[in-house]
C-alpha positions as YAML, in Angstrom:
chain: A
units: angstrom
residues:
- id: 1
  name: UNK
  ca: [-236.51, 102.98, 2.92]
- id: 2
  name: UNK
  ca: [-239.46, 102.60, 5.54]
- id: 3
  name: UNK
  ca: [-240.65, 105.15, 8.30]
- id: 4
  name: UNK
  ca: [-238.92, 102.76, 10.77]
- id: 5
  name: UNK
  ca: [-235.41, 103.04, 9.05]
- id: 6
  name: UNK
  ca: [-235.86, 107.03, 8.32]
- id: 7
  name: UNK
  ca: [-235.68, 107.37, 11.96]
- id: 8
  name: UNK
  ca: [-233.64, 105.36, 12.68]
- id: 9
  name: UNK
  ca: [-231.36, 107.39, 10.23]
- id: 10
  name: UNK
  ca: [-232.52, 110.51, 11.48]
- id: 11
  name: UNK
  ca: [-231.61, 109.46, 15.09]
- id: 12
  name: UNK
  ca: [-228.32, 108.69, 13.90]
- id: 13
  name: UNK
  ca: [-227.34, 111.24, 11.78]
- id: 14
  name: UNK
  ca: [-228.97, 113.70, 15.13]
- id: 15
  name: UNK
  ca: [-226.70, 111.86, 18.06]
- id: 16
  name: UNK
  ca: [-223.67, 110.07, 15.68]
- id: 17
  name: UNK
  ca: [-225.03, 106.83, 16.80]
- id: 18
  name: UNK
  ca: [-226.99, 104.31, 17.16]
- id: 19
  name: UNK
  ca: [-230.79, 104.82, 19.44]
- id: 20
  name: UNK
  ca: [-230.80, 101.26, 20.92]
- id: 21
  name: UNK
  ca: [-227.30, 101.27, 21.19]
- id: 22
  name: UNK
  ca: [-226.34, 97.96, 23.38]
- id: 23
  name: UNK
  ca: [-223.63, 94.62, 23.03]
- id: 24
  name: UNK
  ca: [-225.97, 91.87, 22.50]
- id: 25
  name: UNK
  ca: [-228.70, 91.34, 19.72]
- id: 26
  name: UNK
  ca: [-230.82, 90.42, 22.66]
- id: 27
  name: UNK
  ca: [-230.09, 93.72, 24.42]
- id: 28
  name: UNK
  ca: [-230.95, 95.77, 21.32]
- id: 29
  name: UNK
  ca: [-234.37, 94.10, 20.54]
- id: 30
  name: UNK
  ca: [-235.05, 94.29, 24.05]
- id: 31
  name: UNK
  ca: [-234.66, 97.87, 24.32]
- id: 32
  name: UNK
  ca: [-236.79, 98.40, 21.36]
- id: 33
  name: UNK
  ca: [-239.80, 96.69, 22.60]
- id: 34
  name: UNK
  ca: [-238.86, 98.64, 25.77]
- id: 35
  name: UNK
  ca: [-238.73, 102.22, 24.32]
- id: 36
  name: UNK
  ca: [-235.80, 102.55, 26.08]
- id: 37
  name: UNK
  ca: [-234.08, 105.67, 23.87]
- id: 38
  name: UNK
  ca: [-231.93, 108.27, 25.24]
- id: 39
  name: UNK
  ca: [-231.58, 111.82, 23.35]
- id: 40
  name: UNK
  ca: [-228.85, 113.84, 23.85]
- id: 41
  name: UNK
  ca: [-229.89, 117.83, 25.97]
- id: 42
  name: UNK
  ca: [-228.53, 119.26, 22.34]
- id: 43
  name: UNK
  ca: [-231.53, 117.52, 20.78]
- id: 44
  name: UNK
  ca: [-234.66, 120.18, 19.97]
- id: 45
  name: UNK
  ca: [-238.29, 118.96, 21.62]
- id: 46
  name: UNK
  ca: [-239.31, 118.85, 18.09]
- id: 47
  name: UNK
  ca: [-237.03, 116.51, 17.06]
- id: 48
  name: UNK
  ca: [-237.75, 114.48, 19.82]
- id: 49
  name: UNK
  ca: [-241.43, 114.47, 19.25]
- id: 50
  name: UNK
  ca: [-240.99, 114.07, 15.86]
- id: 51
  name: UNK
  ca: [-238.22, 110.36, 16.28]
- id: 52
  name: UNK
  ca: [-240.88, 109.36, 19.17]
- id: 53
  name: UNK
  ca: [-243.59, 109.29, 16.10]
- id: 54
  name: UNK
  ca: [-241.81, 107.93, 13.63]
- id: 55
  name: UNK
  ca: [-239.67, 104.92, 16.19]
- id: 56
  name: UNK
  ca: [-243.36, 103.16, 16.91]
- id: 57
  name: UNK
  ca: [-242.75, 99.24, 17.08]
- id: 58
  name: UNK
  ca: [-246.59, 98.36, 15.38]
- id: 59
  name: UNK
  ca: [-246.03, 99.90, 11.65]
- id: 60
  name: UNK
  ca: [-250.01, 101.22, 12.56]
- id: 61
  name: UNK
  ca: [-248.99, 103.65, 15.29]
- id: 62
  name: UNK
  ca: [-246.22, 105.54, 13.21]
- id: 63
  name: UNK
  ca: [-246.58, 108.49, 11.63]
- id: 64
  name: UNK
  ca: [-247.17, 109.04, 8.13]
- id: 65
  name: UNK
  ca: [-245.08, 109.98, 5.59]
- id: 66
  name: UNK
  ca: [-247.34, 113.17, 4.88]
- id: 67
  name: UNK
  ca: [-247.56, 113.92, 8.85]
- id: 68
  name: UNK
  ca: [-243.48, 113.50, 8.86]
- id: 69
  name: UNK
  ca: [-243.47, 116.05, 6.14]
- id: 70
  name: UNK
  ca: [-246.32, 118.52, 7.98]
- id: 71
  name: UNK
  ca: [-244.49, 118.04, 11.75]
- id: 72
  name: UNK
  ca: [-243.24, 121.36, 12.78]
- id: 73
  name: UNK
  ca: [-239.31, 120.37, 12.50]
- id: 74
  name: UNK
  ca: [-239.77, 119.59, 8.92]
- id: 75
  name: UNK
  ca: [-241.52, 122.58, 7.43]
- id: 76
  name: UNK
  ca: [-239.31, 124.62, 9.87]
- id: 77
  name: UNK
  ca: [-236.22, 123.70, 7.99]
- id: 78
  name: UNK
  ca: [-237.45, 122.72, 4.23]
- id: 79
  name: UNK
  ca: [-237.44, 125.91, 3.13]
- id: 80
  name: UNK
  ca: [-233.36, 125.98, 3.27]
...
């Protein structure tokens, strides 16, 4: 799995769904070049920093695998 699909899957397993949830192909794509991503008010600011990192469209601009594993939300809960 990618960066790109581990958020994706984090997003999901985080909200239940989908995070460019629409009924057309078109729609979807759209509102990933867009950025257009809702989070539900349950969702922690470090989550939310952390899925805004990793859901970057240019593969450049995303954080690493080693930066997902040093964020805050990470090392907060890896000890468990």
């Amino acid at each position: 799995m990618d960066i790109w699909g581990l958020g994706i899957l984090l997003y999901e397993l985080m909200h239940g769904y989908s995070p460019y949830r629409a009924k057309k192909i078109d729609e979807i794509y759209d509102n990933i070049i867009k950025k257009k991503m809702k989070f539900s008010s349950r969702i922690s600011d470090e989550v939310k920093d952390l899925l805004n990192k990793i859901l970057q469209i240019r593969p450049a601009d995303r954080i690493s695998i080693e930066g997902i594993l040093m964020h805050p939300w990470v090392k907060k809960y890896s000890n468990m």
